[in-house]
C-alpha positions as CSV (number, residue, x, y, z in Angstrom):
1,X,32.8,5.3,3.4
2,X,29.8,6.3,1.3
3,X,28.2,9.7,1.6
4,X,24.8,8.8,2.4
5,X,23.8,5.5,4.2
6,X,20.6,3.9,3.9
7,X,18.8,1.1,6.4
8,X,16.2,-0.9,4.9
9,X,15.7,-2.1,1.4
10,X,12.0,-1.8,0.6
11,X,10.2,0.5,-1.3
12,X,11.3,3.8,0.1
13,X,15.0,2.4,0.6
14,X,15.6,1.7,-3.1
15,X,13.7,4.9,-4.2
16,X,15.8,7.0,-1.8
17,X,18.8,5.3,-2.6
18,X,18.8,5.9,-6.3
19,X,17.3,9.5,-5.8
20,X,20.7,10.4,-3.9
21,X,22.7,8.3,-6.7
22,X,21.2,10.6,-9.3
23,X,22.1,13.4,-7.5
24,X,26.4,12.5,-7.2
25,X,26.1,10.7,-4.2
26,X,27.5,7.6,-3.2
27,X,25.7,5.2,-1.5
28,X,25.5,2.2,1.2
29,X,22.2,0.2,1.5
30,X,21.7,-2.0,4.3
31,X,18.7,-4.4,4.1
32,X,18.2,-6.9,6.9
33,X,16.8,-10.1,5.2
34,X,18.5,-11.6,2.4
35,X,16.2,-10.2,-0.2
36,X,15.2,-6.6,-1.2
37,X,11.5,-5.1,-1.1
38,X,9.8,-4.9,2.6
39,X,6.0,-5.1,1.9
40,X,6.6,-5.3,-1.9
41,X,8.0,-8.7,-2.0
42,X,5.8,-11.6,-3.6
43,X,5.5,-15.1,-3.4
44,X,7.7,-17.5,-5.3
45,X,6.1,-18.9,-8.8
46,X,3.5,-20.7,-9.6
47,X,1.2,-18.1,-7.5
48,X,2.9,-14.7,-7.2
49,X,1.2,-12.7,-4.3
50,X,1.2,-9.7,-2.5
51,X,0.6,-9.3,1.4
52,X,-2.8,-7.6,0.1
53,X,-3.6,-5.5,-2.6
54,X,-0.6,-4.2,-4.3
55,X,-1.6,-1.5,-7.3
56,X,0.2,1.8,-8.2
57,X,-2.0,4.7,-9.2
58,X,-1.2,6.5,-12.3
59,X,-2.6,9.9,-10.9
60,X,0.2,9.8,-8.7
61,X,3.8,11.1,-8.3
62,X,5.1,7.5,-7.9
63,X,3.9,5.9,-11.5
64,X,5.1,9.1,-13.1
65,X,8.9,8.8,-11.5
66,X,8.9,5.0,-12.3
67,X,7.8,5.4,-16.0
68,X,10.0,8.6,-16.4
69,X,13.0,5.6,-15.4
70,X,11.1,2.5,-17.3
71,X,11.2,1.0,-14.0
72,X,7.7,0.1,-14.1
73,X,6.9,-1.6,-17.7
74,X,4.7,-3.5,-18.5
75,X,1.8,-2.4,-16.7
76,X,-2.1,-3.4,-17.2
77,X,-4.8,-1.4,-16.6
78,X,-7.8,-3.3,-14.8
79,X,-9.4,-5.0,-18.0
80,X,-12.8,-3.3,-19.4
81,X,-14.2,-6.7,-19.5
82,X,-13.5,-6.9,-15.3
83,X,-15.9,-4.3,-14.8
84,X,-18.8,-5.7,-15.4
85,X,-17.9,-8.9,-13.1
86,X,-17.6,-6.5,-9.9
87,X,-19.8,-7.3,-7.1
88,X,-20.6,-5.8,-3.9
89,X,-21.6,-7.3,-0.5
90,X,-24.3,-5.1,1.3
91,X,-26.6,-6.0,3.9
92,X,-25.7,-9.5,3.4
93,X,-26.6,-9.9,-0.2
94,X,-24.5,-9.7,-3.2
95,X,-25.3,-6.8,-5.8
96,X,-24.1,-5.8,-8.9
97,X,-24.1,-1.9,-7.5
98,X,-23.4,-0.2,-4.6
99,X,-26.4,2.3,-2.6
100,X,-27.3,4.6,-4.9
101,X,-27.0,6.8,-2.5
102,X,-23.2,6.3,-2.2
103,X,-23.0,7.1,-6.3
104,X,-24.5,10.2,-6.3
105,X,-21.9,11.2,-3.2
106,X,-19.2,10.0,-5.7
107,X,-20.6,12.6,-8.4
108,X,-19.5,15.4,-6.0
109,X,-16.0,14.6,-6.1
110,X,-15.1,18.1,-6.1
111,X,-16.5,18.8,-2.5
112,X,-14.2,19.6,0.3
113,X,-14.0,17.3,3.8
114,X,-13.0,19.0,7.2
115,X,-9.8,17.3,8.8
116,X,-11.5,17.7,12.2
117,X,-14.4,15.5,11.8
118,X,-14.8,12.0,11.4
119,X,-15.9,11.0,7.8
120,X,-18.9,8.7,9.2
121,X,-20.1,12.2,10.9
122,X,-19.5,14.4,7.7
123,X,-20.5,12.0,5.5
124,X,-24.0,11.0,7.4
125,X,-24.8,14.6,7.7
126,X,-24.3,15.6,3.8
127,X,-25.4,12.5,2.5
128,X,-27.3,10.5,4.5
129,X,-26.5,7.6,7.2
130,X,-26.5,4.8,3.9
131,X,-23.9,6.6,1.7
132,X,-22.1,6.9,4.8
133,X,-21.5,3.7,5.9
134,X,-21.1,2.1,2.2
135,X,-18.4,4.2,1.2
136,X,-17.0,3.7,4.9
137,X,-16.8,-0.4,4.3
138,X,-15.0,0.9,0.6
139,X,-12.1,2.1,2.0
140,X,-11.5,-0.7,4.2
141,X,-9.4,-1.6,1.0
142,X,-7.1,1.8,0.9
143,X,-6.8,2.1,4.8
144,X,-6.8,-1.9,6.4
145,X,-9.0,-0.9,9.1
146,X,-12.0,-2.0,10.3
147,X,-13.6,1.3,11.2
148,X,-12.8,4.1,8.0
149,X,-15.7,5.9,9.7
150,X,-14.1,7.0,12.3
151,X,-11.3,8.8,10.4
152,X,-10.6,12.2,9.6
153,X,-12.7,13.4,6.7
154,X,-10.7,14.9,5.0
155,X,-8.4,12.1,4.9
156,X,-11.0,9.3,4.4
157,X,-13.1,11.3,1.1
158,X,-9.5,12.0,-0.1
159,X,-9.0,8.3,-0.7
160,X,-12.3,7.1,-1.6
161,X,-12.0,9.8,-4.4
162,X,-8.7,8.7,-5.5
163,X,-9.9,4.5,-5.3
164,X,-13.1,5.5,-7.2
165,X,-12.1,6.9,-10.4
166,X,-13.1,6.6,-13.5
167,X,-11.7,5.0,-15.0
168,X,-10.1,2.9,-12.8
169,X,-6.5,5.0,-11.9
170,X,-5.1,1.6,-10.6
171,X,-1.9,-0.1,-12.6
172,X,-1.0,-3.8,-12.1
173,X,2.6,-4.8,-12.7
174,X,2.6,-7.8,-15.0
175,X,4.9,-10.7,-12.7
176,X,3.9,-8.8,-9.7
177,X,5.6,-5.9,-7.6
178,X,8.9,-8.3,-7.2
179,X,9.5,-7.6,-11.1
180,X,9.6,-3.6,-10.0
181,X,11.8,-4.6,-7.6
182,X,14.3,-6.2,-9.8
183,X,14.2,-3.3,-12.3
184,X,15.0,-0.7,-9.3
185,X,17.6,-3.2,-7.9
186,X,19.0,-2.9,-11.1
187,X,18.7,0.6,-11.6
188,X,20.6,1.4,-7.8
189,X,23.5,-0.8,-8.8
190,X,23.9,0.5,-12.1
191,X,23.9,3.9,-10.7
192,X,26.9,2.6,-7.8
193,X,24.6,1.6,-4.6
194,X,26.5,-0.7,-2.3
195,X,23.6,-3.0,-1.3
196,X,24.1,-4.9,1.4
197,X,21.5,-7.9,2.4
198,X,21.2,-9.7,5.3
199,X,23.3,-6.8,7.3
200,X,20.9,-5.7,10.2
201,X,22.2,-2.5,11.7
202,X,21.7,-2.4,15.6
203,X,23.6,0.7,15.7
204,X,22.8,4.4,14.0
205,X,24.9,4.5,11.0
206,X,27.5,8.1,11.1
207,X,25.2,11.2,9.1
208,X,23.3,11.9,6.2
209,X,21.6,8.4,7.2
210,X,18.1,7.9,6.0
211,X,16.1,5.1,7.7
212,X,13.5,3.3,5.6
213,X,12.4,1.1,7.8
214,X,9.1,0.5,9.9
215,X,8.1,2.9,12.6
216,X,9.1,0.2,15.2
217,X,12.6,-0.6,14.1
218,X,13.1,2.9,13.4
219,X,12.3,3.5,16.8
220,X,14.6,1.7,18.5
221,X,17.2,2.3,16.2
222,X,17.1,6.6,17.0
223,X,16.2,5.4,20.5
224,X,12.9,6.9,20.3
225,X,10.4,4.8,21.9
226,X,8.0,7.7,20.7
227,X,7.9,7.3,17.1
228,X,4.1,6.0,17.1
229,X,1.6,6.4,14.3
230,X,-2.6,5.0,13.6
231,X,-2.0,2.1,11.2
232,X,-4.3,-1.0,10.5
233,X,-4.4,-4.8,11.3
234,X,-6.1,-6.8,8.5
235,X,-6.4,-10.7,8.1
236,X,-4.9,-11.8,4.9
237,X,-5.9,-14.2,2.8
238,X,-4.5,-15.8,-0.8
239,X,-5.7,-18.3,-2.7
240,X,-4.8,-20.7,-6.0
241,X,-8.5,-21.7,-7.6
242,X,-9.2,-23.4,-10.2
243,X,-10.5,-21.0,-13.0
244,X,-14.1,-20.7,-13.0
245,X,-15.3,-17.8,-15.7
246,X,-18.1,-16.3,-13.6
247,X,-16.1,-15.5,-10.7
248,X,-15.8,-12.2,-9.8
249,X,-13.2,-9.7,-10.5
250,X,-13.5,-8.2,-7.6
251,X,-16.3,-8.3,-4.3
252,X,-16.2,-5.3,-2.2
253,X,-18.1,-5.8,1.4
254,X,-19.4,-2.6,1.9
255,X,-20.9,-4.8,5.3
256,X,-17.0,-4.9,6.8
257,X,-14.5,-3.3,4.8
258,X,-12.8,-6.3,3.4
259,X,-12.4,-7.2,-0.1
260,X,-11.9,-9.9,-2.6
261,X,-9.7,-9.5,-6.0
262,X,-8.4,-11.9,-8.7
263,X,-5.4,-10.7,-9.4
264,X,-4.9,-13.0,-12.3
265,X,-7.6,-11.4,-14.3
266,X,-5.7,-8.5,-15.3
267,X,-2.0,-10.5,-14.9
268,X,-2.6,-14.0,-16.0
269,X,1.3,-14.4,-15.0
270,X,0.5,-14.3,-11.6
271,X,-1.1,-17.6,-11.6
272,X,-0.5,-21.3,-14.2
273,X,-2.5,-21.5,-17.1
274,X,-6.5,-22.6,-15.5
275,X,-6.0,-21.1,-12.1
276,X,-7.0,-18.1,-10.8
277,X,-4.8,-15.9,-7.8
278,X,-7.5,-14.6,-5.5
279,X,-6.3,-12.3,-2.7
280,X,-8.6,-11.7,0.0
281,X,-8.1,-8.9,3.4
282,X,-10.4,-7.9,6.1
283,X,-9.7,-6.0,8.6
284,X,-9.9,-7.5,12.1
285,X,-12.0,-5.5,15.2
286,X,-10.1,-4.8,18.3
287,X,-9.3,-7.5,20.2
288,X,-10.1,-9.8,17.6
289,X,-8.2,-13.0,17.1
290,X,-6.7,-13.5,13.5
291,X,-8.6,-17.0,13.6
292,X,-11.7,-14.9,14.6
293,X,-10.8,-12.4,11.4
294,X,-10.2,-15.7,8.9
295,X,-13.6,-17.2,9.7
296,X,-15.3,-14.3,8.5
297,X,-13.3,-13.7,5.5
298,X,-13.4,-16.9,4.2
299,X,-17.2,-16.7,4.7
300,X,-17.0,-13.6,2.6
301,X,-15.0,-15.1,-0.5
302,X,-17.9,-18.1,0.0
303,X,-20.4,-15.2,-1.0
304,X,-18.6,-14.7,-4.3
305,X,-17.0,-17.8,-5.3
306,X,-19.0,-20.9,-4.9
307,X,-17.5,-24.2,-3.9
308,X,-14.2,-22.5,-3.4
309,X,-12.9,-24.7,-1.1
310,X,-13.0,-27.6,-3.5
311,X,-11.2,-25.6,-6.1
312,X,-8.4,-24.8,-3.9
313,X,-5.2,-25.8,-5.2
314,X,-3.1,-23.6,-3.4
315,X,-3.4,-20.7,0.0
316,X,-1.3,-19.0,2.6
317,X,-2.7,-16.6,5.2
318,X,-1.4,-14.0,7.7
319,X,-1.5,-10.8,9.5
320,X,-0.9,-7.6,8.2
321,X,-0.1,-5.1,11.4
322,X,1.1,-1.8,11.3
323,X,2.4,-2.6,8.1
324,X,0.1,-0.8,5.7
325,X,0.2,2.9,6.5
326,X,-0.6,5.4,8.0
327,X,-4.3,6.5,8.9
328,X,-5.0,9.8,10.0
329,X,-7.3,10.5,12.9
330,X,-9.8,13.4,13.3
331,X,-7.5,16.7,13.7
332,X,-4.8,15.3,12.5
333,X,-3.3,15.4,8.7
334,X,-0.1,14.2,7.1
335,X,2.0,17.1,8.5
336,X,1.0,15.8,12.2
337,X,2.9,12.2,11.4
338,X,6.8,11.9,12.5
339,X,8.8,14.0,10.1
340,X,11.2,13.2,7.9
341,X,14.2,15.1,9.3
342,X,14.6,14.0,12.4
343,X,18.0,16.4,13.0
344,X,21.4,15.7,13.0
345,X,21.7,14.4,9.3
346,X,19.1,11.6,10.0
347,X,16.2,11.6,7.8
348,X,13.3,9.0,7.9
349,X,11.5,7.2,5.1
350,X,8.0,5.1,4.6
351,X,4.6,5.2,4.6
352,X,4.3,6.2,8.3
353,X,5.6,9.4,8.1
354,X,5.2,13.2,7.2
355,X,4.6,13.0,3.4
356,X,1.8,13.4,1.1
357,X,0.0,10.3,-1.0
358,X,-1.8,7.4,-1.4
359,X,-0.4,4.3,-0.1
360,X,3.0,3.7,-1.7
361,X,3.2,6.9,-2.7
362,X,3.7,8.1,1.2
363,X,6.6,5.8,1.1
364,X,8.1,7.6,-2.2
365,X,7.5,10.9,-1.5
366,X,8.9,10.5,1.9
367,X,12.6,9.1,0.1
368,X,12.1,11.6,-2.2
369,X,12.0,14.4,0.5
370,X,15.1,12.3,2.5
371,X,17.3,11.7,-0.3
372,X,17.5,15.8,-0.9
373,X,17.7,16.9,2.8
374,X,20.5,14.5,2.9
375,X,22.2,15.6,-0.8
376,X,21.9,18.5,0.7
377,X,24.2,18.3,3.6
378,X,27.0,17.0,1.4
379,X,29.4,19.5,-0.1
380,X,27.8,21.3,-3.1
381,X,30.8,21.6,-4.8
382,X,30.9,17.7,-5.3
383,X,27.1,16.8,-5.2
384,X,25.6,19.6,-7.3
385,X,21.6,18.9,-8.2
């Protein structure tokens, strides 16, 4: 039997698997569908998407362990050209800028939120009800929910600080996150992970386990009907255009919180040669129906590409829910989510629970912090850091 067992194979499954490997460990990785990644697998070739927006920042830990390990080369940045074709939706127009009231609360990036207010409150109050409710609408692309308003502050301005750099933090993985996903794949094998695919595991594997799976499965796996967390439900939307050259890079509705991106401008891999990969999300109200959700998004990509529907050569739409992260309420921080030991030699792992970051990086930091609780349990006579 291996030392450590891991259950699930996306993101925080193979990072935590080959974090314990590079400690001396040996290692069992069970993944329940027949390929690696969980959220970070892609669609197959010609059009290689994403369920939504799918960058790395390279401000953060995770770019800096995956380049330290070349698992993440080659990498673009978003194009200086792309800048100038960003549009925003606001009021129902389309605009080359956002408020300018929501730039010059960007150029106090250095002020301090409260965790214990909501950022539409904090935000209104310091710099006024306009700034407030653009840069709301921004971060419908960082948090998939329909209302960023009514988050913590400190949460919300952490994020909108992070997704508003300059310049632009974000890194695009040329062929997609599924070519990361190869190169860690590789990376846990070479290292001696047993992985495993289409093994589901019904039962709780014998300690150190780590469970990288969603807060749902996880749930009933520990037999912990409580492990509950805020998360977002956004209507997905992908499509195959043909090229047109004054498309937008990106259109931001600072109306609803959704967001447009061609993805192919900074990867052309991700689409043929004349096409375009535009990926589309907006996050649907409560009690909204996901046809309800795709009526309005696809009136929003009509605002910024014209005559879309006739270029369409290619589309697949969904539902993301509870399946991109965790959002922290007013009073509440990271600390507050289910932890990562959960006692006993089992250890939990994602971007639902108690760990630090943006995005992904929740899901990374949260192995990272597994895969050494669990080294840690093993003899340190044979398993020495």
């Amino acid at each position: 039997m291996a030392d450590i067992t891991v259950v699930g194979g996306g993101l925080a499954g193979l990072v935590a698997s080959i974090a314990c490997a590079e400690r001396g460990a040996s290692v069992d990785l069970y993944e329940a569908h027949q390929t690696l990644g969980g959220r970070a697998r892609t669609s197959a070739p010609p059009f290689i998407a994403h369920d939504g927006p799918h960058v790395i920042y390279d401000d953060g830990p995770l770019w800096a362990w995956l380049d330290e390990r070349d698992l993440v080369a080659p990498a673009a940045h978003v194009p200086h050209r792309a800048l100038a074709s960003i549009r925003f939706r606001w009021r129902a127009g389309l605009r080359r800028r956002p408020p300018t009231s929501m730039l010059w609360m960007l150029a106090e990036r250095r002020r301090r939120a409260p965790v214990d207010q909501d950022f539409r409150t904090w935000a209104s109050e310091r710099f006024g009800e306009t700034a407030a409710m653009a840069a709301a609408s921004y971060l419908g692309v960082v948090t998939f929910d329909h209302d960023p308003g009514r988050l913590s502050a400190a949460f919300a301005w952490e994020r909108l600080v992070r997704a508003t750099s300059v310049p632009p933090a974000a890194r695009y993985v040329i062929g997609g996150w599924g070519s990361m996903l190869a190169r860690l794949e590789a990376r846990a094998r070479k290292l001696g992970v047993s992985i495993e695919l289409g093994s589901r595991v019904d039962s709780l594997p014998e300690p150190p386990v780590i469970v990288a799976t969603s807060l749902d499965a996880a749930g009933r796996l520990l037999g912990d009907p409580g492990l509950r967390w805020e998360s977002g439900r956004t209507a997905l939307l992908d499509l195959g255009l043909e090229r047109r050259r004054a498309d937008p890079f990106i259109l931001a509705d600072l109306d609803e919180a959704g967001w447009v991106e061609r993805f192919s401008v900074p990867d052309p891999t991700v689409a043929p040669p004349g096409r375009s990969l535009a990926q589309a999300q907006l996050p649907l109200r409560h009690g909204e129906h996901e046809a309800e959700g795709l009526e309005r998004l696809e009136r929003l990509v009509g605002l910024g590409y014209p005559r879309w529907r006739e270029r369409q050569v290619w589309r697949r739409h969904g539902i993301a829910a509870g399946r991109s992260g965790a959002l922290d309420l007013p009073g509440t921080t990271w600390r507050d989510r289910p932890r990562v030991n959960r006692g006993d030699g089992v250890f939990l792992a994602g971007d639902m629970v108690a760990a630090p970051g943006l995005l992904s990086e929740v899901s990374f930091t949260s192995a990272i912090k597994a895969s050494a609780a669990a080294v840690g349990l093993l003899r340190p006579s044979r398993h020495a850091a």
